[in-house]
C-alpha positions as CSV (number, residue, x, y, z in Angstrom):
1,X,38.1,-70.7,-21.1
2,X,41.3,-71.4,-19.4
3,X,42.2,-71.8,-15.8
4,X,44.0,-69.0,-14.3
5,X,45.7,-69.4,-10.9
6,X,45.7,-66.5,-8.8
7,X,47.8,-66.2,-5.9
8,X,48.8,-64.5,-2.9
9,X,51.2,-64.2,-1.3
10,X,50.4,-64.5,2.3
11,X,52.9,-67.6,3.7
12,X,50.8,-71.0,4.4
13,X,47.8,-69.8,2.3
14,X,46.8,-70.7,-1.7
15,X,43.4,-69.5,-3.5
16,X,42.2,-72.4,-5.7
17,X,42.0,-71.9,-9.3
18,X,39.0,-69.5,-10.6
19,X,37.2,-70.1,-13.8
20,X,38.0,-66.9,-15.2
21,X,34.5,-66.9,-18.2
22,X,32.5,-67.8,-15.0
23,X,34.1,-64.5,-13.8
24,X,33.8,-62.1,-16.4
25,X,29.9,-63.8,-17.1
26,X,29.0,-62.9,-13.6
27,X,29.9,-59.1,-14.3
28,X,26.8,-57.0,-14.8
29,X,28.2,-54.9,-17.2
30,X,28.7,-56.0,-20.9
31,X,32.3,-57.1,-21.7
32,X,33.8,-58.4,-24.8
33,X,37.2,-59.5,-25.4
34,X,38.3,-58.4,-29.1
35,X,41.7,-59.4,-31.1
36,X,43.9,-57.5,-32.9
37,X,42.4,-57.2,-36.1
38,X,38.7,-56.5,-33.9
39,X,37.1,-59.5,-34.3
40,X,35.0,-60.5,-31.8
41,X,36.6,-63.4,-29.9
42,X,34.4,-63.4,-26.5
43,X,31.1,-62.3,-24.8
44,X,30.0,-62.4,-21.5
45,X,26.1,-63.1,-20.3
46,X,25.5,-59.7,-20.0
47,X,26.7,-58.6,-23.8
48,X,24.9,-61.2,-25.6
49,X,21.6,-60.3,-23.6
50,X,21.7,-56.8,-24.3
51,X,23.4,-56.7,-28.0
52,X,23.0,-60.6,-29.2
53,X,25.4,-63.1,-29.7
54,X,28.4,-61.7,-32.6
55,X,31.3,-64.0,-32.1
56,X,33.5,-64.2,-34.7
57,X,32.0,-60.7,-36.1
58,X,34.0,-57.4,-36.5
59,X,33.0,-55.7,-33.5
60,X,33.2,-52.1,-36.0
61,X,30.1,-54.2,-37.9
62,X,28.3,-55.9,-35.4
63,X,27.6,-52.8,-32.9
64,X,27.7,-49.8,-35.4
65,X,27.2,-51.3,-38.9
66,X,30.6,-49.9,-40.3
67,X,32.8,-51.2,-42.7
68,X,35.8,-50.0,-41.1
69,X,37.1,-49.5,-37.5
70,X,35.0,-46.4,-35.8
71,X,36.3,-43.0,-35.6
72,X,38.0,-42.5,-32.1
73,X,37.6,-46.3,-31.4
74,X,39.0,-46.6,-27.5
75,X,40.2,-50.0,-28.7
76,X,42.3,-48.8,-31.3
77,X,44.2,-46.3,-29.4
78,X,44.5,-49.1,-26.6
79,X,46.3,-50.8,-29.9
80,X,48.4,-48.4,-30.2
81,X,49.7,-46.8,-26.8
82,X,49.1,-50.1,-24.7
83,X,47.2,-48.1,-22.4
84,X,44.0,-48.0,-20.4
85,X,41.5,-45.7,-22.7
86,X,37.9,-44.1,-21.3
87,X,35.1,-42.3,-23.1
88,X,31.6,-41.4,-21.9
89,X,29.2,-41.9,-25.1
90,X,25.5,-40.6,-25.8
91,X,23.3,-43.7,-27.4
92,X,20.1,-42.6,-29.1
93,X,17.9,-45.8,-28.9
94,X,14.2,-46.6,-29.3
95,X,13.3,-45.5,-26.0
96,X,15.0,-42.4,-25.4
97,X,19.1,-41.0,-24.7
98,X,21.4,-43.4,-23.0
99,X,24.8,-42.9,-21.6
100,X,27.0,-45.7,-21.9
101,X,30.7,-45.5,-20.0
102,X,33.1,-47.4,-22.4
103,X,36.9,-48.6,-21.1
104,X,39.2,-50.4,-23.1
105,X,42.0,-52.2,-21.8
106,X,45.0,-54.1,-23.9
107,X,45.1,-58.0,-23.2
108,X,49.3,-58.9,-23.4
109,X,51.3,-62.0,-23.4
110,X,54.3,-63.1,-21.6
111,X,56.8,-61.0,-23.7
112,X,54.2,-58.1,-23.5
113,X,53.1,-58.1,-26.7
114,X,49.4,-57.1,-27.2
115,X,47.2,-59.9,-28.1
116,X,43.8,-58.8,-27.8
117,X,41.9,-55.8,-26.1
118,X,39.0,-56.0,-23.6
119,X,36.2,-53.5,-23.6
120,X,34.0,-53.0,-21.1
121,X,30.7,-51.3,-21.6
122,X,28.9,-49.7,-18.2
123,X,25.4,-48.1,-18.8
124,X,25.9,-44.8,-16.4
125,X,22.3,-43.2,-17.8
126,X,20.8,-43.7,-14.3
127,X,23.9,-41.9,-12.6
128,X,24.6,-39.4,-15.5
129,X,20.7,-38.4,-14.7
130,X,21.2,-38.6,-10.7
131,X,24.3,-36.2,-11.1
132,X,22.9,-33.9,-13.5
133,X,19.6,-33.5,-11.1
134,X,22.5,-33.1,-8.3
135,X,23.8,-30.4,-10.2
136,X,20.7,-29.0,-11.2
137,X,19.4,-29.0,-7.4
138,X,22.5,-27.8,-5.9
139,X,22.3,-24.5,-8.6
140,X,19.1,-24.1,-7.3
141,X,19.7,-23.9,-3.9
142,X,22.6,-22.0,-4.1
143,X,20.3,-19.8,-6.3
144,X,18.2,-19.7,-3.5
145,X,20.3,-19.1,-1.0
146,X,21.8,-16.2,-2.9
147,X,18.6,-14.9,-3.3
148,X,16.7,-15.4,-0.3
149,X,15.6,-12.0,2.1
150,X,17.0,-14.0,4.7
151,X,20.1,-14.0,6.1
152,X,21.1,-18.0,5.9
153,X,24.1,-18.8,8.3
154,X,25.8,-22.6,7.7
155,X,28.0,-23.4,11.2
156,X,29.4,-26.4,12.2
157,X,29.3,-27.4,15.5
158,X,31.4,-25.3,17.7
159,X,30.0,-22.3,15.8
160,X,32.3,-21.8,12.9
161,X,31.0,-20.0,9.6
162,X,31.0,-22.1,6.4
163,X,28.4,-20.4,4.4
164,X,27.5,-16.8,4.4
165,X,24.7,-15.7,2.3
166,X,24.3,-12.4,0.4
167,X,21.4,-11.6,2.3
168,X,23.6,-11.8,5.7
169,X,26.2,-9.6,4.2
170,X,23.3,-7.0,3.7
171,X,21.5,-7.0,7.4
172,X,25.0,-7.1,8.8
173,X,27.8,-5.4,6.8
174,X,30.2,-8.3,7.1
175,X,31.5,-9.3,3.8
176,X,31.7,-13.2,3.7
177,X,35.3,-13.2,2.9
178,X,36.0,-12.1,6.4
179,X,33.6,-14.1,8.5
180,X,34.0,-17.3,6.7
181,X,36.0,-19.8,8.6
182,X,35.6,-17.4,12.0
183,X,32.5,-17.5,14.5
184,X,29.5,-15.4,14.2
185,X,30.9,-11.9,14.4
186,X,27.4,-10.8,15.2
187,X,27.0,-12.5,18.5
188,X,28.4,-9.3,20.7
189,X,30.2,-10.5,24.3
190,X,26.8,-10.1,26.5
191,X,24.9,-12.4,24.0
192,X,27.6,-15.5,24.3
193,X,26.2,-17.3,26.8
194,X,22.7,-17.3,24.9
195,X,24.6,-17.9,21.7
196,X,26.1,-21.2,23.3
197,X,22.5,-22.0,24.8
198,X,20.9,-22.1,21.1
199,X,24.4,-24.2,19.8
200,X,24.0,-26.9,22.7
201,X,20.1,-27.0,21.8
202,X,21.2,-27.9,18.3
203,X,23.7,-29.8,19.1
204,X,21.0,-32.1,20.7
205,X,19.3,-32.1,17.8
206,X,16.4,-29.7,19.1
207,X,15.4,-27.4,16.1
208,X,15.1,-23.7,17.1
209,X,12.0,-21.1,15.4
210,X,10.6,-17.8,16.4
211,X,12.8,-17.0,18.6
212,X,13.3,-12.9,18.8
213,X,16.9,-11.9,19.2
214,X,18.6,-8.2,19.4
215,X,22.3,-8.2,17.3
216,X,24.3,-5.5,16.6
217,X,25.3,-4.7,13.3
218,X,29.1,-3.9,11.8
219,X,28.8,-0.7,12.4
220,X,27.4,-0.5,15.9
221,X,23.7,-0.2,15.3
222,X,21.2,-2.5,16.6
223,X,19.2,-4.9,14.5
224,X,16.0,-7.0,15.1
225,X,16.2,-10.7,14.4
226,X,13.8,-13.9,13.7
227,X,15.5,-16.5,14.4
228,X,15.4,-19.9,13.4
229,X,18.2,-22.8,13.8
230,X,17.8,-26.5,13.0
231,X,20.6,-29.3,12.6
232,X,22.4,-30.5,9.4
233,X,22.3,-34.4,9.6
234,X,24.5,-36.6,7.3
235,X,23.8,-40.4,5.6
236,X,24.0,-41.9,9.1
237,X,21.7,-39.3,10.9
238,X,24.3,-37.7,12.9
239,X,24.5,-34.0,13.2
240,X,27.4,-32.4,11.2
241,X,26.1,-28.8,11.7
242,X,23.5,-26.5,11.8
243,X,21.6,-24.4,9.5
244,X,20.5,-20.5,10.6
245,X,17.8,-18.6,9.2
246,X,17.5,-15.1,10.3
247,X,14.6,-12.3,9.4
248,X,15.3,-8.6,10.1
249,X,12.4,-7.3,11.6
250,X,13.6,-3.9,12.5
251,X,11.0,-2.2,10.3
252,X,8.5,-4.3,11.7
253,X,9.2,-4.0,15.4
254,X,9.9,-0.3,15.1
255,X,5.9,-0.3,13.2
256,X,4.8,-2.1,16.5
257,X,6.2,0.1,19.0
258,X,4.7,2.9,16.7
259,X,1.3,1.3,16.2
260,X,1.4,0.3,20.5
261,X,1.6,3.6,20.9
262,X,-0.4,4.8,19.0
263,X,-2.9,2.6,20.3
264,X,-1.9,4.1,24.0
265,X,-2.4,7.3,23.0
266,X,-5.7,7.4,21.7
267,X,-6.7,4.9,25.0
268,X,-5.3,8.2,26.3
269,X,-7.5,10.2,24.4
270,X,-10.3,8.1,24.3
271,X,-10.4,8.1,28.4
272,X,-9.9,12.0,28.5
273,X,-12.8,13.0,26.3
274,X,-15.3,14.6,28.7
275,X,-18.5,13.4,26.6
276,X,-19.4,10.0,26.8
277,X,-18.3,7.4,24.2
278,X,-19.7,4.0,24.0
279,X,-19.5,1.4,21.5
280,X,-22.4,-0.9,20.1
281,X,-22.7,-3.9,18.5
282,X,-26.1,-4.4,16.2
283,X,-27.4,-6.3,19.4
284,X,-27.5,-3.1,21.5
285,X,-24.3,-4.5,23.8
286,X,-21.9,-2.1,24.9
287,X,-18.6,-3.5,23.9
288,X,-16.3,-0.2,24.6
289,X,-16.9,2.6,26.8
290,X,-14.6,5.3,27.4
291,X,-13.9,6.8,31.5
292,X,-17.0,9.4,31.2
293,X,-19.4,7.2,30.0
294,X,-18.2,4.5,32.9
295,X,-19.1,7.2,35.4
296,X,-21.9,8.8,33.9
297,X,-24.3,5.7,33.0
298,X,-22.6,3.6,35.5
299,X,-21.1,1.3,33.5
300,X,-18.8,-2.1,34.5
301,X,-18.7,-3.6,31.1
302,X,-16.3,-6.5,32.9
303,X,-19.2,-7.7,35.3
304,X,-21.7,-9.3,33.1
305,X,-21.5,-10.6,29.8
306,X,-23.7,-8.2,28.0
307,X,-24.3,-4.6,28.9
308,X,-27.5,-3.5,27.1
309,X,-27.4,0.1,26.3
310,X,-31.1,1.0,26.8
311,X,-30.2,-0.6,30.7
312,X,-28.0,2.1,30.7
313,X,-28.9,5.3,28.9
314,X,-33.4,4.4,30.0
315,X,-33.2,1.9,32.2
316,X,-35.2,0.0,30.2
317,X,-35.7,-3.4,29.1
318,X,-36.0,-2.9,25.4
319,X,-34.8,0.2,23.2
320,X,-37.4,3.2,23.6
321,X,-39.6,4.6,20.9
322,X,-37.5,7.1,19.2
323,X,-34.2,5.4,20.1
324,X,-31.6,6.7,17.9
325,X,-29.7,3.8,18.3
326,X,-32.6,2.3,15.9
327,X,-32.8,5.1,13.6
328,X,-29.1,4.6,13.1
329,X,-29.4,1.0,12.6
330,X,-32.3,1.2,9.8
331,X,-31.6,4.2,8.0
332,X,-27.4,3.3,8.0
333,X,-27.3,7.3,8.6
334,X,-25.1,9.1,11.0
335,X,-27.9,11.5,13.2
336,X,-28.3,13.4,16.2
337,X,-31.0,13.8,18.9
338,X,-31.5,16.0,22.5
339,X,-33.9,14.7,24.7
340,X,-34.7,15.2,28.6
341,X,-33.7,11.4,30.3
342,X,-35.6,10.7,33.4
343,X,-33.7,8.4,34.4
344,X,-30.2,10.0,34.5
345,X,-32.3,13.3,35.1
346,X,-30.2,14.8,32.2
347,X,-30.8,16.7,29.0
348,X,-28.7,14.2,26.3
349,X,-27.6,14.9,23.0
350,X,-26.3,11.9,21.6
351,X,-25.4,11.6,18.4
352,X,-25.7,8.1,16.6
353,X,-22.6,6.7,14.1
354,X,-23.1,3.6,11.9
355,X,-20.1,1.6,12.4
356,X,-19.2,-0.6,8.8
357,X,-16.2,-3.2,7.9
358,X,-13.6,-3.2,5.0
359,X,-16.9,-4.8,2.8
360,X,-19.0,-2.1,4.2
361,X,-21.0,-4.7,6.4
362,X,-23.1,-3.1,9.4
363,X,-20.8,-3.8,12.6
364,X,-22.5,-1.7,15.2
365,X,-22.6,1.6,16.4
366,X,-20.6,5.0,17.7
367,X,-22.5,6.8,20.7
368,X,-21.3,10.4,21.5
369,X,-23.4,11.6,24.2
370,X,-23.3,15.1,25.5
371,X,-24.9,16.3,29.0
372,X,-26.5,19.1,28.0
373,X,-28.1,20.0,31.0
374,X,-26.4,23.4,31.9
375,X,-26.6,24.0,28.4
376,X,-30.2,23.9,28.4
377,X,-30.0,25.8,31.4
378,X,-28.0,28.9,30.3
379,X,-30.0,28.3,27.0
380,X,-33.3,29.1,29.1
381,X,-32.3,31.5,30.8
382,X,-30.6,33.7,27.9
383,X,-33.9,32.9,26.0
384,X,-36.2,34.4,29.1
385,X,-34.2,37.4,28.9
386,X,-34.4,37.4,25.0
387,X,-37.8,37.2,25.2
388,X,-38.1,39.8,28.0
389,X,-36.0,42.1,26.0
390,X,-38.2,41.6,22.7
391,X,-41.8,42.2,25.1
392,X,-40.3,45.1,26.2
393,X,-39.2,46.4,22.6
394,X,-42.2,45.2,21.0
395,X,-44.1,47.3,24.0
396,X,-41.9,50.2,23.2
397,X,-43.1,49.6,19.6
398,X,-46.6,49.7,20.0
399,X,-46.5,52.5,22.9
400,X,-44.2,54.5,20.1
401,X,-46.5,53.6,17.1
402,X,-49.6,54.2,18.5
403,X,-49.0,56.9,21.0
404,X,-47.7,59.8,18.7
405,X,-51.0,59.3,16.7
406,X,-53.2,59.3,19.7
407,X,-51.6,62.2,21.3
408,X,-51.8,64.2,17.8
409,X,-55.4,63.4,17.6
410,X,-55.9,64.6,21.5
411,X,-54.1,67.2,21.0
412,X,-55.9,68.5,17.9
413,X,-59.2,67.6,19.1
414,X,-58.1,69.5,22.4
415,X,-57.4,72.9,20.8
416,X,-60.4,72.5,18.8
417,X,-62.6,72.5,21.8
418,X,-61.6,75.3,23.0
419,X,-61.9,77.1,19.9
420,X,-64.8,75.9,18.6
421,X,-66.9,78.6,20.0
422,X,-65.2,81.1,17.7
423,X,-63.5,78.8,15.1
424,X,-64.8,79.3,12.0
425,X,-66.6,75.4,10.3
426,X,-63.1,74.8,7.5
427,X,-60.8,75.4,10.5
428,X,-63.0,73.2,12.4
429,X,-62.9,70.5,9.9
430,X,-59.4,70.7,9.3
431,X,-58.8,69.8,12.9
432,X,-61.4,67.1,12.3
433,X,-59.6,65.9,9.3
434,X,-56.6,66.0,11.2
435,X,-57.3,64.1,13.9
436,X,-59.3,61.5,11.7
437,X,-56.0,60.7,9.9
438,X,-54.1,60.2,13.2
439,X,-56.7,57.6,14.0
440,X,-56.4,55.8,10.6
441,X,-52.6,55.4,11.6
442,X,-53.6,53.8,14.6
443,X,-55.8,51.7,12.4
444,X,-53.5,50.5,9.9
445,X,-50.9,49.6,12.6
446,X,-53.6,47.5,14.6
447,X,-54.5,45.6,10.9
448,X,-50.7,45.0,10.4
449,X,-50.3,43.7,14.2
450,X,-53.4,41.4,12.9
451,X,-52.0,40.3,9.7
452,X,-48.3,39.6,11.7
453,X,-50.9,36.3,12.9
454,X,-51.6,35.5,9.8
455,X,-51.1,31.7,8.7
456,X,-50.6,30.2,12.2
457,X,-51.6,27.1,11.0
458,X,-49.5,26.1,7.6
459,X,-50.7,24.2,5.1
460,X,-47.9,22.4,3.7
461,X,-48.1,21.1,0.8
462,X,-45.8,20.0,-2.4
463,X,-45.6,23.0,-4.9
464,X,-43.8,22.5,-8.3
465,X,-41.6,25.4,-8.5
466,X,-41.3,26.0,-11.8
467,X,-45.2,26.4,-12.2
468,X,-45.8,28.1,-8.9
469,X,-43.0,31.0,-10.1
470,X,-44.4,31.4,-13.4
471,X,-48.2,32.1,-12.0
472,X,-47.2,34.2,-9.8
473,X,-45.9,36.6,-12.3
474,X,-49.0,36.0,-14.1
475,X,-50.9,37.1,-11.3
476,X,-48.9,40.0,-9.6
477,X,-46.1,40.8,-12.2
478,X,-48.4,42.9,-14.8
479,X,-49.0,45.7,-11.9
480,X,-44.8,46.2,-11.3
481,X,-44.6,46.0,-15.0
482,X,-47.3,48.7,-15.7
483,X,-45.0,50.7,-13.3
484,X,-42.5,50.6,-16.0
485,X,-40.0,47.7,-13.6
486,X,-38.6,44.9,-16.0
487,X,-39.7,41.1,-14.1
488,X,-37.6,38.4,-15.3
489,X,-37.1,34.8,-14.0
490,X,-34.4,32.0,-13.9
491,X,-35.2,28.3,-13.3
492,X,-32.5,26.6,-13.2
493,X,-33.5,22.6,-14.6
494,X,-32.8,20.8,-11.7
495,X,-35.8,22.5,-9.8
496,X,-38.5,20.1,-8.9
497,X,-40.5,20.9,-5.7
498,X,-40.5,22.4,-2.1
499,X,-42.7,21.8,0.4
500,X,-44.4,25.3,1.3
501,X,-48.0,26.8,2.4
502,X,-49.0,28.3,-1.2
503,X,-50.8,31.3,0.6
504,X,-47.5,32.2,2.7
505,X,-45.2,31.7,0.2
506,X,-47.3,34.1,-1.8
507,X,-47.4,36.6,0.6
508,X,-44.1,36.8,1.2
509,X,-43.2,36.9,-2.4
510,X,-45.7,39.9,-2.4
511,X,-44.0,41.5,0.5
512,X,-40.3,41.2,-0.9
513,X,-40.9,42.5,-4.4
514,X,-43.0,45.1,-3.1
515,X,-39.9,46.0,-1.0
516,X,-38.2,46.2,-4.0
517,X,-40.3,48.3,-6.0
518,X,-39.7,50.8,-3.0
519,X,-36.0,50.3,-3.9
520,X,-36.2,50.9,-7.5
521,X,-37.9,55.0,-7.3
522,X,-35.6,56.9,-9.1
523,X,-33.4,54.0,-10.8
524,X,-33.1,53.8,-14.4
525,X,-34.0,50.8,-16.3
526,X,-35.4,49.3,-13.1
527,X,-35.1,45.5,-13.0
528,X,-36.6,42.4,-10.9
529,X,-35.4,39.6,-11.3
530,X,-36.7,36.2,-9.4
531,X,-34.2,33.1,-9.3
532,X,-34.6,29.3,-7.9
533,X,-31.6,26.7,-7.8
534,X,-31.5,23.4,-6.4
535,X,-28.8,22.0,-4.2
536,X,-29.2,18.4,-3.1
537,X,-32.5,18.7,-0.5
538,X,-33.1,22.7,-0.3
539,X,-33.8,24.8,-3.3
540,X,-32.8,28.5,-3.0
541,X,-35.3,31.1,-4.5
542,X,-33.4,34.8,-5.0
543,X,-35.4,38.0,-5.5
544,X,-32.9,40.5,-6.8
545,X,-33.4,44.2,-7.6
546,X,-31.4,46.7,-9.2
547,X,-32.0,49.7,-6.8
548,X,-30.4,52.4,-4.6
549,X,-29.3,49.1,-1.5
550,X,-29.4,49.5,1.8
551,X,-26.6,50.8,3.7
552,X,-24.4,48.4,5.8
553,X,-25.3,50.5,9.5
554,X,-29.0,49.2,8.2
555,X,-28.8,45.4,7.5
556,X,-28.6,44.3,11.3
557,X,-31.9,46.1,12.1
558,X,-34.0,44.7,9.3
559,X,-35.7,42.1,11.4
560,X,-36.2,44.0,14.5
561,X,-40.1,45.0,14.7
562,X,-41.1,48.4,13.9
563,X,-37.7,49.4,12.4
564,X,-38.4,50.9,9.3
565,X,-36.8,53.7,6.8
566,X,-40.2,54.5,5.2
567,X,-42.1,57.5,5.8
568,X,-45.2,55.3,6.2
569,X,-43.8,51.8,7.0
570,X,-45.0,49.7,10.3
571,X,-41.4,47.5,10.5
572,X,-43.3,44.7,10.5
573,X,-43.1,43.3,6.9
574,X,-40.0,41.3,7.1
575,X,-40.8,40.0,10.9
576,X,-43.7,38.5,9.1
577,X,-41.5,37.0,6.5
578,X,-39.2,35.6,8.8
579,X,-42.2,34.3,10.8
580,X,-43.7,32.5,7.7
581,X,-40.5,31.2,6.7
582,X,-39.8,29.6,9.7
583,X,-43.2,27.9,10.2
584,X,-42.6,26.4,6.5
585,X,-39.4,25.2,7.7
586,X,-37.4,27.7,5.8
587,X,-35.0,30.7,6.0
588,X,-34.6,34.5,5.0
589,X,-31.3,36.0,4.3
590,X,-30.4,39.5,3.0
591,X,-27.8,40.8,1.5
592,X,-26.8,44.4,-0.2
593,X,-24.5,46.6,-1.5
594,X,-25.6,50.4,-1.3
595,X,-26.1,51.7,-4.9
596,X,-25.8,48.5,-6.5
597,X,-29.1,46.5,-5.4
598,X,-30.5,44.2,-2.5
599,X,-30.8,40.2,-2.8
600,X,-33.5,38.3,-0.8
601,X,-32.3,34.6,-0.9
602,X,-35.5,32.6,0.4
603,X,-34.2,28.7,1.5
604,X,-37.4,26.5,1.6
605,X,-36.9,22.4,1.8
606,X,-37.1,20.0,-1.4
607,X,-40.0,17.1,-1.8
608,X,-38.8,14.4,0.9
């Protein structure tokens, strides 16, 4: 290769000659020299290593294995125009895509004639692959930013906009077109001086997060703000600007203040409730207590660590037998209990509330206690004068009951002795027979006053219903049948058991369809018919007849003693129902329409 001798033109300076091959060799990328007809007339280092050596060769044949010059050859048109051409090309080669940056040049001699061309051959895969991941990460960003909830703010450093996200347009009206290029139009004259604070922070390259700031929106209204700043740092890692992120959190704040005061008002509520209100654990400790329980049980839950309720409610050391607190905590059931408590000298009634988490895991305990001292009071005293009021009825009963017979039978027995010197013996023994009957009125009263004692002491046992029913009208059905009354029964399937005294339940079945026999004289196609349905733990057994009803003036009185409508009745039948009921645990109830029929519903409890 020849010398060339570069110069400049500086005065007093030269450049010594450069080897110009040792040049072009020394060139990473791969350059060839080619002449006019594209032969091959020069290499450097860099073409021979990466294409081999093809001096001499027709570059058309050597790189692309043509016979003729390539289709939009950058060499040819350099050939042509005498210009400088370019072309980025895509190379499929044994290990993958490559991009290959190809310039030709034209190569002239001192009258400017072209003599050759030079082509020089960059590989740009690395940077063709950097730019398009560029381009592919800065569409994703500005996808995200587009996207993003938040409101994302670019500023440079003396608080000019540059970027103005869609999300910032939306929380604060401002269209970026107007904003751009302008300082934040959110930050309102009173907020400046903080505004400048969080620029000058930044500015010192502090980053800025959960900060809570009030703005005000375009059109006046007040919006609540996250905030978050941190600095934009170029190559060198000085700051060029600052980055904003900003939440609305209107919604939220405005859910706090709602949920705060919510929370005040039922500490209000809480606090006002006259009965007592403690919370439990499931290790006894009182964790919450509301003012009535403070004062009633004396109660500082802030000077010791644990407040034991059985300190408090028995002054004990351990939970009492019968605690409800441990009945709530083993059967997982809500319950109530009254109780006299020596040592608050109050009647309780407190009523016990499992307490369970969102995986409805035992947390504790709800305690609603109730002084029910005055209650129990007022309670006595109405019940002394209830039972004052029934002696004296009762009294009024008896001295009714039994005194018209006795007086009857004096009376008769009076007039007879004086007569009896001149009465003749049938009037005599008419009297006799009068006054005899008087007395078997008294008799039959005192036998019903005996039977009302009947089954003090229950047995209580488990009866099948189904079977019980069905013997019963075995037993006592035929004699209301012979009387020409229709007996019919409905068990429903679900009827299993109650727990009764056999002998009292039979009575009282006795009693009540006797009753209605009463009710059927004189009604056509007289009917009884005896029903039992179960509803969860009480079954419900219903005698219903078809007969002439009892007026509505009537239905308060049938449980008073000695009320009766019957010419020979005692009033005591139903007392001694209601009696027997009660003792087995269960209730009476009546209920009738005049001319249409009477319904005795009979609740006794289930098995358990």
């Amino acid at each position: 290769m020849r010398k060339v001798n570069i110069e400049n033109k500086p005065p007093g300076e030269s450049i010594s000659q450069l080897d110009l091959g040792a040049v072009l060799s020394a060139i990473g990328d791969s350059v060839t020299i080619q002449d006019t007809s594209f032969r091959i007339i020069y290499q450097n280092k860099s073409s021979i290593a990466k294409n081999g050596r093809h001096t001499g060769e027709y570059c058309y044949k050597a790189y692309e294995h043509n016979s003729r010059v390539c289709e939009s050859c950058q060499l040819e048109m350099c050939f042509e125009d005498g210009k400088v051409h370019r072309v980025e090309r895509e190379v499929a080669t044994r290990t993958g895509t490559r991009y290959i940056d190809v310039t030709a040049s034209p190569l002239k001699d001192g009258q400017g004639r072209i003599i050759a061309g030079i082509e020089v051959v960059r590989d740009v895969t690395k940077h063709r692959k950097l730019k398009e991941a560029s381009r592919i990460t800065a569409g994703t960003l500005r996808s995200l930013v587009e996207a993003s909830p938040l409101a994302i703010i670019a500023l440079d450093l003396e608080g000019i906009v540059t970027l103005w996200n869609p999300a910032a347009e939306r929380i604060f009206g401002w269209p970026e077109m107007e904003v751009k290029g302008s300082r934040c139009p959110f930050v309102e004259e009173g907020k400046k001086e903080q505004f400048e604070v969080f620029l000058n922070m930044v500015r010192n390259g502090e980053s800025i997060s959960g900060v809570r700031v009030e703005r005000k929106k375009r059109d006046g209204s007040p919006v609540d703000l996250n905030l978050a700043i941190s600095p934009l740092r170029d190559e060198t890692g000085g700051i060029t600007a600052m980055m904003c992120l900003l939440e609305d959190i209107t919604d939220r704040v405005q859910m706090e203040e709602r949920m705060s005061q919510t929370e005040r008002d039922w500490e209000d509520v809480f606090n006002q409730i006259t009965e007592m209100i403690t919370i439990h654990d499931t290790n006894y400790n009182i964790i919450r207590a509301n003012k009535a329980a403070e004062s009633i049980l004396g109660l500082h839950l802030n000077e010791k660590a644990a407040s034991k309720c059985f300190e408090y409610y028995h002054g004990t050391a351990c939970p009492p037998e019968k605690c409800p607190s441990c009945a709530a905590l083993k059967t997982l059931q809500a319950g109530t209990t009254e109780f006299f408590e020596p040592h608050l000298k109050k009647f309780l009634e407190i009523s016990s509330i499992p307490r369970f988490d969102a995986a409805q895991r035992l947390t504790g305990l709800i305690h609603i206690g109730r002084d029910i001292t005055q209650k129990k009071r007022l309670e006595s005293i109405a019940n002394a004068a209830t039972l004052m009021d029934s002696i004296g009825y009762v009294f009024s009963g008896i001295r009714h009951e039994i005194g018209n017979p006795v007086n009857t039978a004096k009376l008769v027995l009076s007039v007879l002795r004086e007569k009896l010197p001149t009465c003749s013996k049938d009037e005599a023994c008419n009297n006799v027979e009068t006054a005899l009957e008087q007395l078997e009125r008294v008799e039959f009263l005192l036998k019903s006053l005996r039977n009302f004692n009947m089954f003090e002491d229950m047995e209580i046992t488990n009866i099948s219903v189904p079977g019980y029913i069905e013997k019963f009208l075995d037993l006592a059905g035929r004699d209301f049948m012979n009387r020409g009354i229709e007996i019919s029964s409905e068990i429903g399937p679900e009827v299993e058991s109650v727990l009764a005294d056999p002998r009292a339940l039979q009575h009282v079945l006795l009693n009540i369809f006797s009753n209605a026999a009463d009710a059927l004289a004189g009604t056509e196609r007289p009917k009884i018919t005896i029903r039992a349905r179960q509803l969860e733990t009480v079954v419900f057994i219903t005698v219903k007849d078809n007969g002439r009803g009892i007026p509505a003036a009537e239905i308060k009185n049938l449980f008073k003693p000695f009320y009766t409508t019957k010419p020979k009745g005692t009033g005591l039948g139903l007392v001694m129902i209601k009696k027997m009921m009660a003792k087995m645990n269960g209730e009476v109830e009546i209920t009738s329409n005049e001319g249409s029929g009477t319904a005795v519903n009979l609740f006794l409890p289930c098995k358990g």
